[in-house]
N, C-alpha and C positions, 0 to 999 in steps of 0.2 A: 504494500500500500504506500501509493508514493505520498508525501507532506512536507509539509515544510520538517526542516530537521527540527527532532525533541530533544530539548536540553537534559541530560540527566546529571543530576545534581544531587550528594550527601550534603547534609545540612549537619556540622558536628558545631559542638562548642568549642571555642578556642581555649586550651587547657593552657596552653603559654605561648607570648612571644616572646622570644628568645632575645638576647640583647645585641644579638648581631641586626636585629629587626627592629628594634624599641629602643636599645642605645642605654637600656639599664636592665636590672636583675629581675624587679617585680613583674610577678605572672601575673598573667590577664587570664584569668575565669572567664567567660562569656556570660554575661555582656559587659560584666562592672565588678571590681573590688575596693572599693574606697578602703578598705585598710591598707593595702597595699600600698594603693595611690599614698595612701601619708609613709607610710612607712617609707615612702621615697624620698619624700623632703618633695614633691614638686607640687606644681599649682595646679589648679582645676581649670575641666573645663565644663560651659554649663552651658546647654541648648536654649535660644530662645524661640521663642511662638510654640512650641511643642513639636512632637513627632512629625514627620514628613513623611508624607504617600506617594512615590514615583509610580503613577500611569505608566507603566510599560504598553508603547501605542504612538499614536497620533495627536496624545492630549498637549503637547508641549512640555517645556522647563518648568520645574519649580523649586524654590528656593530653600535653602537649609541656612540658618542660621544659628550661630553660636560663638561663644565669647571664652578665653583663654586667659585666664589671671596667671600671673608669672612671679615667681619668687625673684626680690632683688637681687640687684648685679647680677643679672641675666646678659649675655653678652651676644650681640647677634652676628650676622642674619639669623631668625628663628626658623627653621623647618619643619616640617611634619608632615602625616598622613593620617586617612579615614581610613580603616580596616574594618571589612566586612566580614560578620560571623559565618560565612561559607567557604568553603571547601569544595573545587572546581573538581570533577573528573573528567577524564577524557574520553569525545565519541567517536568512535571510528579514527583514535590518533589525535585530535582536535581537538582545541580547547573548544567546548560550549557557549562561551559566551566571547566574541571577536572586542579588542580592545575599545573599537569605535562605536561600539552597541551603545556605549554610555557616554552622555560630553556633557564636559563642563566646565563654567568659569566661574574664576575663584576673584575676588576683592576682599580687599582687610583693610579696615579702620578709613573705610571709605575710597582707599586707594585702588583703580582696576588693574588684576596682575594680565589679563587674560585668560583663554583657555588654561585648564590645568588637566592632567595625563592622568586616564585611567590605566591600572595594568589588571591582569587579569593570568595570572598563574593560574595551571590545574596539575593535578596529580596523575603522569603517564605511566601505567604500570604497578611499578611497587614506589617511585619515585616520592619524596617528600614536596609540597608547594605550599609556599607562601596563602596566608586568603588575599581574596581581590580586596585589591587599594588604591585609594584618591591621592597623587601629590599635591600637596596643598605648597603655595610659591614659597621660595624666603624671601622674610621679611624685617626690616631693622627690629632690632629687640624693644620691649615696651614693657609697661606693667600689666595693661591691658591690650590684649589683641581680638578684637570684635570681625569675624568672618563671617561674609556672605557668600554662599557655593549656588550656581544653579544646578541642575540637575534631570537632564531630560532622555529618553532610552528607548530603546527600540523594544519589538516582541521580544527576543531572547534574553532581555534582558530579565526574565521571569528567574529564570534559574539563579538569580542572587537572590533567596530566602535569609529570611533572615528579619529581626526585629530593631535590632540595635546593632550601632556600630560604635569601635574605638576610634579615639582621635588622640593621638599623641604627638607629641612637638618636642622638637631636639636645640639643642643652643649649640655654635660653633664646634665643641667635641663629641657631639653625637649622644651627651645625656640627653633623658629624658625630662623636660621642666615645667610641664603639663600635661597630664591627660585626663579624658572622661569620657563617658558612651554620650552619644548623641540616636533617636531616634529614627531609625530610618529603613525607610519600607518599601519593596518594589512589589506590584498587582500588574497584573494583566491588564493594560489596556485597549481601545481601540482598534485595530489589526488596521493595517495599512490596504487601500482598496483591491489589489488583490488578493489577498487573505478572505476578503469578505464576497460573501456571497451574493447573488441575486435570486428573485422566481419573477417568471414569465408567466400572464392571465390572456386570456383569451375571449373577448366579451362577444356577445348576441351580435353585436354587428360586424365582426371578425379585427375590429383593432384589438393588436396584441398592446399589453403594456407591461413596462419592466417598475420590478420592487428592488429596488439594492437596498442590499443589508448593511444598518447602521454598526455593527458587532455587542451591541445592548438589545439583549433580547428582555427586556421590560420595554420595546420600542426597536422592535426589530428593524423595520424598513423606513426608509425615506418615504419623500412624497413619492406618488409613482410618475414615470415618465412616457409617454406616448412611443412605442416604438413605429407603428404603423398600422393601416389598414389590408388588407386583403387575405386573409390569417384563416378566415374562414373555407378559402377555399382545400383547406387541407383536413382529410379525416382524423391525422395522426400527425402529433408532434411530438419532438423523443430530446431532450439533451442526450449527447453524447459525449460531452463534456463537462463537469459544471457550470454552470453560468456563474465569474465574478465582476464586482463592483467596478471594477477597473474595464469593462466590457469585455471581458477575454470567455470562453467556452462557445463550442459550436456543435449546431442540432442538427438533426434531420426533421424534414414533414415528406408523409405521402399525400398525393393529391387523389382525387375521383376517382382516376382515370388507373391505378397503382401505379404510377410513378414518385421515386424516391427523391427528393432532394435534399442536396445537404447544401447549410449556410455555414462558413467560417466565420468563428468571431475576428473580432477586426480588433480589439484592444479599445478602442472608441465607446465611453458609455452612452456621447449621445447619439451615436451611429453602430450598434454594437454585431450589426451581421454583414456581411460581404455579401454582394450579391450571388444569387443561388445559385448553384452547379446541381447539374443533372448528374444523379448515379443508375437509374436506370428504371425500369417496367416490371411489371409481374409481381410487386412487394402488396397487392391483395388480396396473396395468397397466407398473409400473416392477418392474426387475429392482436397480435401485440407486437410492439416494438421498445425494448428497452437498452439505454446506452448503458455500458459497463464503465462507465466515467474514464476512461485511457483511449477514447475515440471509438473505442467499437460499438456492437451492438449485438443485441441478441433480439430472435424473432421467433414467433411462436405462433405452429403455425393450426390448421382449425382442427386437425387431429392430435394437438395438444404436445408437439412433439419441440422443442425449443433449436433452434439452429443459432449460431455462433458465426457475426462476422468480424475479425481482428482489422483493425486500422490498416490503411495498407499505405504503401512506401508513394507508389505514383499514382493511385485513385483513391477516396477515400476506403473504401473496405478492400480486403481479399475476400479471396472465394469461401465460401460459408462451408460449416463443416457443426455436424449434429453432436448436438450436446445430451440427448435424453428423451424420454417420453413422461408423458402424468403431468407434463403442467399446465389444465388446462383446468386444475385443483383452482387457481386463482383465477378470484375475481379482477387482482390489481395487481401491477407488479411497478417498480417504481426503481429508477439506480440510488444506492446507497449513499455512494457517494465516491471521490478521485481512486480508482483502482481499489476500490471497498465494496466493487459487488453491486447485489440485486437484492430486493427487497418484497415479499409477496404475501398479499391477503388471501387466505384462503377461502373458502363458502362457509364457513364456518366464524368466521371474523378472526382467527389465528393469523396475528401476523411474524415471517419466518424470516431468516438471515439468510442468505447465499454469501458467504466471504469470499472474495475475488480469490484465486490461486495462481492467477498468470497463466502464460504464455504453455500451457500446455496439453498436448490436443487432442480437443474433446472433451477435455476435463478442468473447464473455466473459474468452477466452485467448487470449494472444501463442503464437506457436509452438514444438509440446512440447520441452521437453530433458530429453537423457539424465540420469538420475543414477548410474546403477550399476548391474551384475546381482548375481544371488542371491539377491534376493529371496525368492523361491520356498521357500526353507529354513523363512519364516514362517506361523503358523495366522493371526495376526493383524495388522495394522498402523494403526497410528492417529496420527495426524499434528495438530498448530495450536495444541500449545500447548507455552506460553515453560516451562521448568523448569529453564533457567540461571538466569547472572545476569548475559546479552546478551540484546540484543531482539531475537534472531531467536530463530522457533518450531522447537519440538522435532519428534521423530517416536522413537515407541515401538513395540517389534515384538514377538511373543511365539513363538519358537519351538515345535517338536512337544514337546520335553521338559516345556514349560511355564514355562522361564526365559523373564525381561521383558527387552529390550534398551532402551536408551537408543541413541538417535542425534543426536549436537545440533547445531543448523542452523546451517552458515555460507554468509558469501556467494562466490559464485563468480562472476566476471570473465566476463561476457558482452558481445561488441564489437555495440554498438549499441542495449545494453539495458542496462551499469552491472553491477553486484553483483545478482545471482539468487540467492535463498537455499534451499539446498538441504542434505537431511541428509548429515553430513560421513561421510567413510570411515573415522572410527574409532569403534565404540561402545563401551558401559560395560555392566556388566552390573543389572540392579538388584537383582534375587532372581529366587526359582523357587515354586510351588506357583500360578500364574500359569492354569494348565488348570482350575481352580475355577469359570472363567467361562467364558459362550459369546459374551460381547460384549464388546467393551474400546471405547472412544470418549473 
């Protein structure tokens, strides 16, 4: 299942920094030892406005302040750094979280130093690593030293957990002549518009319109936007890729006549399809059309038998190759989401998992799991794309009343298979006037 890369991250307490790091003897407990701290002889440091919450997202910089009392005849430039209670591992070799995921500029006592340099050790192996640290600039020595840091991050920046951080400051020889934790907290925010999802509606009078996801699912979508009219002349429309905010995923529709066309997204959300290319005739011999989120597609056809066609190199699909019989058990079937598979209501309202397995043939899913009944309560369901602000894909349902549900996807603990990501048992509700359309995707 292809995603953005997951940070994997041990969250330990810092049992000491060593004074090749700190520039003196006293251990740092995680998060704070004020006896220590005196036992040092040095001066404190004491956060002002309270804790700080880093949006990891789209939200912007926010500001950390705090203030550095300094034991006399202090001799400067003063130095220091913010040390975070985490402990990096490495993915695939890499550190998890890239030095420039986080920026920020540092001022003291009013003066601006500019940017100041995040680093970002992890632990390769059996290797020891430093936790992630802010250099904070040098600065003439003073009794008071009053800093204002901003502080702004990308998604990955999630993997710095953590509630407090150390802040210690060194004079000329490298002792230590203040330190204190300061509060500071990175959250998930926003996801950058390709991260974030869309759904496509389909009204009575065939204008499609597009919903792009806000990544706030208490307010999942924007206003919606007009993509076009003529929508209706198609029986069936399929993402084959997810549809994101950023206008990127591309679908097919069949028309009357069974002809298939496929539209490429174009990356443009106010223009988000290229114009149609024809893939070919005879596709009304499928009773369903579902994308496997990686460009293909699976079809199903009135004998219940599901056929399989993979992405291909210079058309869009290759030649189709049978995947099974019995699925003609669903009423609904719906893609999951990017390389996550199929999703199917059965008559029963049991809705099941298909997990993608790749590229190998004939054999496109691992075997189904349950996800829950009731189902059946739905006109419509439509599944693959993200509109949290976790990298698992949603799944949206539209009741007979015509209220939109939200379902968002977590993973579920499967022995032999890891985390299977499946729509969770609690939804949200999003609005109503939802029966407007005959298509939801």
């Amino acid at each position: 299942m292809a995603r953005a890369r997951t940070a994997v991250v041990a969250t330990t307490l810092i049992a000491a920094l060593a004074s090749a790091t700190l520039g003196g003897t006293a251990a740092f407990a995680a998060p704070a030892v004020p006896a220590a701290l005196t036992a040092a002889g040095a001066g404190t440091v004491v956060q002002n406005g309270g804790p700080v919450t880093v949006a990891a997202g789209e939200e912007g910089a926010v500001t950390l302040r705090f203030t550095a009392s300094l034991p006399a005849g202090v001799r400067g430039p003063v130095t220091g750094a913010v040390h975070l209670p985490t402990t990096l591992h490495a993915v695939a070799g890499n550190s998890p979280v890239s030095e420039n995921v986080v920026r920020s500029t540092c001022s003291v006592n009013g003066v601006a130093y500019g940017a100041c340099r995040w680093n970002m050790p992890f632990l390769h192996d059996f290797d020891e690593a430093d936790p992630p640290s802010l250099d904070l600039p040098a600065v003439p020595a003073a009794r008071t030293l009053a800093y204002s840091v901003t502080v702004d991050a990308d998604r990955s920046a999630v993997a710095l957990v953590g509630t407090e951080a150390l802040v210690a400051l060194k004079d000329t020889t490298g002792a230590v002549v203040a330190r204190g934790t300061v509060g500071l907290r990175f959250v998930p925010g926003t996801p950058p518009p390709h991260e974030r999802g869309a759904v496509h509606a389909r009204d009575a009078a065939g204008v499609l319109w597009r919903y792009e996801g806000t990544g706030d699912v208490t307010r999942p979508f924007a206003v919606r936007k007009r993509v076009g009219g003529g929508w209706n002349a198609y029986t069936v429309v399929t993402p084959v890729v997810p549809a994101t905010a950023d206008g990127r995923g591309g679908l097919v529709a069949r028309d009357r006549a069974g002809v298939l066309w496929y539209y490429e997204g174009t990356g443009d959300p106010s223009a988000p399809f290229a114009p149609r290319q024809r893939v070919g005739g005879g596709w009304s011999v499928y009773t369903a059309l579902v994308g496997t989120g990686d460009g293909g597609l699976v079809a199903r056809d009135r004998d219940g038998a599901l056929w399989r066609y993979q992405a291909g190199l210079r058309a869009p699909f290759g030649p189709r190759e049978r995947v099974g019989g019995g699925w003609n058990t669903y009423t609904a079937l719906t893609m999951a989401g990017t390389y996550d598979g199929v999703l199917g209501r059965d008559k029963d309202g049991v809705l099941w998992k298909y997990d993608y397995f790749g590229s190998v043939p004939g054999e496109p899913f691992r075997p189904r799991l349950r996800v829950g009944g009731g189902w059946n309560v739905y006109s419509a369901v439509a599944g693959g794309t993200r509109l949290g602000r976790d990298e698992h894909p949603d799944v949206v349902a539209r009741d007979r009343a015509g209220r939109l549900w939200l379902y968002p996807g977590v993973g579920r603990p499967v022995p032999s298979r890891g985390d299977v990501v499946v729509p969770g048992s609690t939804r949200t509700l999003v609005g109503g006037g939802w029966n407007t359309y005959d298509l939801i995707f």
